[in-house]
C-alpha positions in Angstrom: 0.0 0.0 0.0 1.4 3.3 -1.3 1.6 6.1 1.8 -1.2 7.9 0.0 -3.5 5.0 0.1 -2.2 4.2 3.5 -3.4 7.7 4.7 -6.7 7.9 2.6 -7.9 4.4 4.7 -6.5 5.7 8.3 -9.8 6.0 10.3 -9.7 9.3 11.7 -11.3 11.6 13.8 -11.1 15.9 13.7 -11.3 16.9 16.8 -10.5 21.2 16.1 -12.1 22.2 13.2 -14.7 25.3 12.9 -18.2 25.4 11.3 -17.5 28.3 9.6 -13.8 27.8 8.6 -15.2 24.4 7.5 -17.2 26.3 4.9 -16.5 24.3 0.7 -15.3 27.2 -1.7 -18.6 26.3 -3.2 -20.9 26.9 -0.4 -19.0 30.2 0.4 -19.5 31.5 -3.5 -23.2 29.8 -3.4 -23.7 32.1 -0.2 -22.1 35.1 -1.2 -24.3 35.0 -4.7 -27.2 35.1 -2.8 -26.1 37.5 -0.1 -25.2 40.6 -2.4 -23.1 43.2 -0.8 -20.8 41.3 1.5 -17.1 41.8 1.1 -17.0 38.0 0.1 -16.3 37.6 -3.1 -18.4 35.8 -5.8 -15.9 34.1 -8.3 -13.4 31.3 -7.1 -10.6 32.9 -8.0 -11.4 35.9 -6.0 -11.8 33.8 -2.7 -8.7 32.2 -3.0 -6.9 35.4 -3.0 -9.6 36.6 -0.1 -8.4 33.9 1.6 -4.9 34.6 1.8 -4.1 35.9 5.2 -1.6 38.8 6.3 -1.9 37.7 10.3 -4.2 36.3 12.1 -6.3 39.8 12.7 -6.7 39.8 9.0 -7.6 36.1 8.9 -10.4 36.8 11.9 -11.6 39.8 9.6 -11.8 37.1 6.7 -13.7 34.7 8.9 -16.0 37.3 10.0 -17.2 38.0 6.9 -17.8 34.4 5.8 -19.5 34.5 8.9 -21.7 36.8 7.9 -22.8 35.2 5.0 -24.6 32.3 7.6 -27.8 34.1 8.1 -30.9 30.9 8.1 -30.4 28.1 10.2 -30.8 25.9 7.2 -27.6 27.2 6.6 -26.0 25.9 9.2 -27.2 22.2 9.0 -25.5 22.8 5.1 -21.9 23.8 6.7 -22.2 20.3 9.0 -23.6 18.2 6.6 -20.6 19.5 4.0 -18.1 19.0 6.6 -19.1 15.2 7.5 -19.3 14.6 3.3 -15.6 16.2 3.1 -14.5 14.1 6.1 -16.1 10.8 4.7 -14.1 11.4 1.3 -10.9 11.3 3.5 -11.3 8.5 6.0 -12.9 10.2 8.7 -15.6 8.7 11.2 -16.0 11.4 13.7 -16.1 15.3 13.9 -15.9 17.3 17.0 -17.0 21.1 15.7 -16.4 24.0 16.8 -19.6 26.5 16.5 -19.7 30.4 18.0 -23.4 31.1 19.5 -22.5 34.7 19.3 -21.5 34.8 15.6 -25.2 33.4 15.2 -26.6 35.8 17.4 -25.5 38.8 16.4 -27.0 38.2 12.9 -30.3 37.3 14.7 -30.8 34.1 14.6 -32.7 32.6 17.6 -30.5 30.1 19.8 -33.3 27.4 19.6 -33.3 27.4 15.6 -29.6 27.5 15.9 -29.7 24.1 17.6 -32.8 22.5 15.7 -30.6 22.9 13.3 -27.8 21.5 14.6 -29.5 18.5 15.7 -31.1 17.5 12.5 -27.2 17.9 10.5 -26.3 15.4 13.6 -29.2 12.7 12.6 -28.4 13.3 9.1 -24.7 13.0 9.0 -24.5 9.2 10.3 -26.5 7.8 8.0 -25.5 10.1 4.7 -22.3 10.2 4.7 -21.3 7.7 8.0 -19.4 10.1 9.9 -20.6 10.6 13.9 -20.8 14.7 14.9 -20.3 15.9 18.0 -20.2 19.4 18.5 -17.8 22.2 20.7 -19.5 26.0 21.5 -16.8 28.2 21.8 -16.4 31.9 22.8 -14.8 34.3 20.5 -11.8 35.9 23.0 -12.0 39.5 21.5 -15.8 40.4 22.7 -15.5 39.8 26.2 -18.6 39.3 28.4 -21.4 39.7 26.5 -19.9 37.1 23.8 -19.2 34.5 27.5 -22.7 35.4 28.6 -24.2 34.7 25.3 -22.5 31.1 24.7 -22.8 30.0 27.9 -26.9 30.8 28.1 -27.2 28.8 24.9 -25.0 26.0 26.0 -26.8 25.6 29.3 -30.7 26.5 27.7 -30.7 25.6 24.5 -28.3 22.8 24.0 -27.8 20.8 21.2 -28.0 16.9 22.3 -24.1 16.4 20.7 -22.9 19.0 22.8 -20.0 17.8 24.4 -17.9 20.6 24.8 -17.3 24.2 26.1 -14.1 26.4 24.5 -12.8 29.9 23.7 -11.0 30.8 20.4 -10.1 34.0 18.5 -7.4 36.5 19.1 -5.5 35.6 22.5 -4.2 39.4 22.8 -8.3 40.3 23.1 -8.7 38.2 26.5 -6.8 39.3 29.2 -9.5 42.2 30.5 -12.4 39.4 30.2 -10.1 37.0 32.3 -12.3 36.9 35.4 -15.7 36.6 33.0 -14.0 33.4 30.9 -12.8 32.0 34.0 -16.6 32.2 35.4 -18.3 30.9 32.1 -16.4 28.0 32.3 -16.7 26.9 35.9 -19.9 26.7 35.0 -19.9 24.8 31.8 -18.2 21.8 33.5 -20.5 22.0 36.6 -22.9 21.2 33.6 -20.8 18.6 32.4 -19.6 20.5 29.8 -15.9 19.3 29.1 -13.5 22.3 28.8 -11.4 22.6 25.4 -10.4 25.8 25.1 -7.5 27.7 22.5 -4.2 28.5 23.8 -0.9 29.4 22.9 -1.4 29.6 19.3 -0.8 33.4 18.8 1.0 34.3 22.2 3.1 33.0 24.3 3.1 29.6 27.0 1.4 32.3 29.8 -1.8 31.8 27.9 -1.1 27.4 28.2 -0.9 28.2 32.0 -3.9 30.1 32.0 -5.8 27.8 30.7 -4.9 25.0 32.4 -5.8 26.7 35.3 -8.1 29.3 34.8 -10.3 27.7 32.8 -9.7 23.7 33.7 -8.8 22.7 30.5 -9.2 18.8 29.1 -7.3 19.6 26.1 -6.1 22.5 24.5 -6.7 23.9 21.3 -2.8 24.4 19.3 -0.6 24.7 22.1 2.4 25.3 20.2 3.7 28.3 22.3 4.4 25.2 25.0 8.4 25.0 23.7 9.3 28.1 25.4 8.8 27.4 28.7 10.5 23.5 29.9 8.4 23.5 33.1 5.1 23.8 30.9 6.3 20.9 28.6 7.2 18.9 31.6 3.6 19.0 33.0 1.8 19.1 29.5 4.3 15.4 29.1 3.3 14.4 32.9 -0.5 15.1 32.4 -0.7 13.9 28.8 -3.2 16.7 28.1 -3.6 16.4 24.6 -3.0 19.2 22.1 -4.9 19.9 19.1 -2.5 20.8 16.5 -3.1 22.2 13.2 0.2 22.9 10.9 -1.2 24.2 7.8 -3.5 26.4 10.0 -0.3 28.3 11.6 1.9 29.1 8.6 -1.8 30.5 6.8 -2.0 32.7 9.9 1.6 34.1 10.2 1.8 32.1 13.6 4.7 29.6 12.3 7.3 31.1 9.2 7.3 27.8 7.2 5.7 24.6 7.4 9.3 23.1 7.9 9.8 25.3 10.9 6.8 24.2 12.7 6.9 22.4 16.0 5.3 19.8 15.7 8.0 17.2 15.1 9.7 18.6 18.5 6.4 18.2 20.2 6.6 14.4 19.7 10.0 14.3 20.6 9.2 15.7 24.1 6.5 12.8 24.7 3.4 15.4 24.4 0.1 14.0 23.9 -0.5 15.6 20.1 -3.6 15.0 18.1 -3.5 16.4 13.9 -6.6 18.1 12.5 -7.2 20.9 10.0 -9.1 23.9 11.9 -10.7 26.0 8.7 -9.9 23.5 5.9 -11.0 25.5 3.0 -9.4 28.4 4.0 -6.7 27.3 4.6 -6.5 25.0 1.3 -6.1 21.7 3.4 -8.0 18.6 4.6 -7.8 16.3 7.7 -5.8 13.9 5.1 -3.3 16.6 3.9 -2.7 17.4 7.6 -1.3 13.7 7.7 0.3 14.0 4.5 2.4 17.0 5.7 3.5 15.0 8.7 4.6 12.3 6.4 6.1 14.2 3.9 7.6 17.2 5.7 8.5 16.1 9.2 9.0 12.5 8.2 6.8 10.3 9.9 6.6 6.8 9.4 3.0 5.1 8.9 3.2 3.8 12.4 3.5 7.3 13.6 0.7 8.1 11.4 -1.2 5.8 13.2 -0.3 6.7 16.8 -0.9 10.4 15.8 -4.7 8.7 14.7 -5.5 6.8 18.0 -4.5 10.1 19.6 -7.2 11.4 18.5 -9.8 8.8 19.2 -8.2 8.8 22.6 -8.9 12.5 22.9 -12.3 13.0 21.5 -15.1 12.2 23.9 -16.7 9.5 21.9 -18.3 6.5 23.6 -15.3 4.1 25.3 -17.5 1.3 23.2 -16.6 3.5 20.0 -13.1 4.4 20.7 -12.6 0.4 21.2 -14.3 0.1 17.8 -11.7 2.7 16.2 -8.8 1.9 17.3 -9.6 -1.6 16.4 -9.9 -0.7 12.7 -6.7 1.1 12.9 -4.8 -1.5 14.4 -6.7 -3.7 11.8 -5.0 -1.7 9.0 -1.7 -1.4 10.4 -1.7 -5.4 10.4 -2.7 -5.7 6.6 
């Protein structure tokens, strides 16, 4: 079996990818057609320039605009239902997505359509296109209280029956006056349940790792790459095994990492971290879940059995049924034997 095909069958799962950034070039143009007026452009060729990102402000700016574009909930079951059609092309069996509340809200779209339609996309995407969604509401970092107060009522109101996780994304910088608010939301989240997977250390430094690991109570961290700098962080992220979500393509597209070859994730193994591969914003980001894997192969070097540790890491991390993790990493090690 040729690496390619190797990769193609690897059962995987994506456990940090958005619902917006998940968003086909073709859903995005389809959208922006019918949306006249947005700064989204309408031609392919146009989007694929839109979507090439000075820094990570720009790329939020991007994403907001997409965002905007996402204005019916029927919308919304599309963006799912795409995703778990992309992620059956590639292998994939299970989804853990990332949605914003607030981005929904503040086009006006009422939370319980928001999750009616999140539920049906769920029903739907098993038995279309045999991938299992689960999904994450996350806060976006830059708009503070409101934007906690806002996901968290949803979360704990009107919650979608997949929901199996509470997080906080967009640009670190934003967060530090909102601290005490975050910190709050949270605590309350997992009193629900509610299994903490927030961002950090993607666009600052290790001080936002720490923060939340214990701020926020963090079960796994979205990116963590800033974890290098500081040896007593990478000794208690390799003591805990708290898995980090890592998403190469995703941090050279947003000017967080120089080069693909100069990212950290090859070091990260080295130190004995806990690292799971996904995509983030595929589209924008010209990637999928499998091209995430092919990177590791072909640019840091990773053997197929590394492939397929990197794989069980991420059933190990998601928050599947123990009865379904079994059942995945069965047909992983069932394809490593052939």
């Amino acid at each position: 079996m040729s690496p390619d095909a190797f990769i193609d069958a690897l059962p995987k799962v994506e456990l940090h990818v958005h619902l917006i950034g998940s968003a086909s070039v073709d859903t995005v143009l389809e959208l922006s057609r019918r949306h006249p007026g947005s700064p989204v452009p309408t031609s392919e060729e146009e989007l694929r320039a839109f979507y090439t990102f000075r820094d990570f402000p720009h790329f939020a700016q991007v994403y907001g605009a997409v965002n905007a574009l996402v204005r019916e909930p029927e919308d919304i079951a599309t963006l799912v239902l795409g995703l778990a059609r992309d992620l059956a092309a590639q292998g994939g069996r299970y989804a853990e997505l990332q949605v914003t509340p607030y981005a929904h809200h503040v086009v006006g779209m009422p939370a319980r359509e928001v999750t009616e339609a999140l539920d049906l996309a769920a029903r739907r995407a098993p038995v279309e296109h045999g991938v299992e969604m689960a999904y994450i509401f996350d806060i976006p970092g830059e708009f503070g209280e409101e934007a906690a107060k806002v996901t968290l009522d949803h979360a704990l109101q009107e919650p979608p029956a997949a929901l199996v996780g509470f997080g906080l994304g967009g640009i670190e910088q934003s967060r530090a006056p909102h601290r005490d608010a975050y910190r709050d939301a949270f605590a309350a989240a997992r009193a629900a349940g509610l299994h903490s997977v927030p961002h950090g250390g993607e666009m600052t430094g290790p001080e936002t790792v720490w923060e939340v690991i214990e701020g926020l109570g963090a079960e796994r961290i979205g990116h963590g790459i800033a974890c290098l700098a500081d040896p007593r962080l990478v000794d208690h992220l390799r003591e805990t095994q708290l898995p980090l979500d890592v998403c190469p393509t995703s941090n050279v597209c947003t000017g967080q990492v120089a080069r693909i070859e100069d990212h950290p994730l090859p070091r990260m193994l080295e130190e004995g971290l806990f690292v799971t591969l996904n995509s983030d914003d595929p589209p924008m980001f010209a990637t999928t879940l499998a091209d995430e894997y092919r990177v590791a192969a072909r640019v840091f070097g990773l053997a197929e059995a590394d492939l397929a540790e990197l794989a069980r890491n991420g059933v190990r991390a998601s928050y599947l049924p123990q009865e379904r993790k079994q059942a995945l990493l069965g047909e992983i090690d069932a394809l490593v034997a052939r």
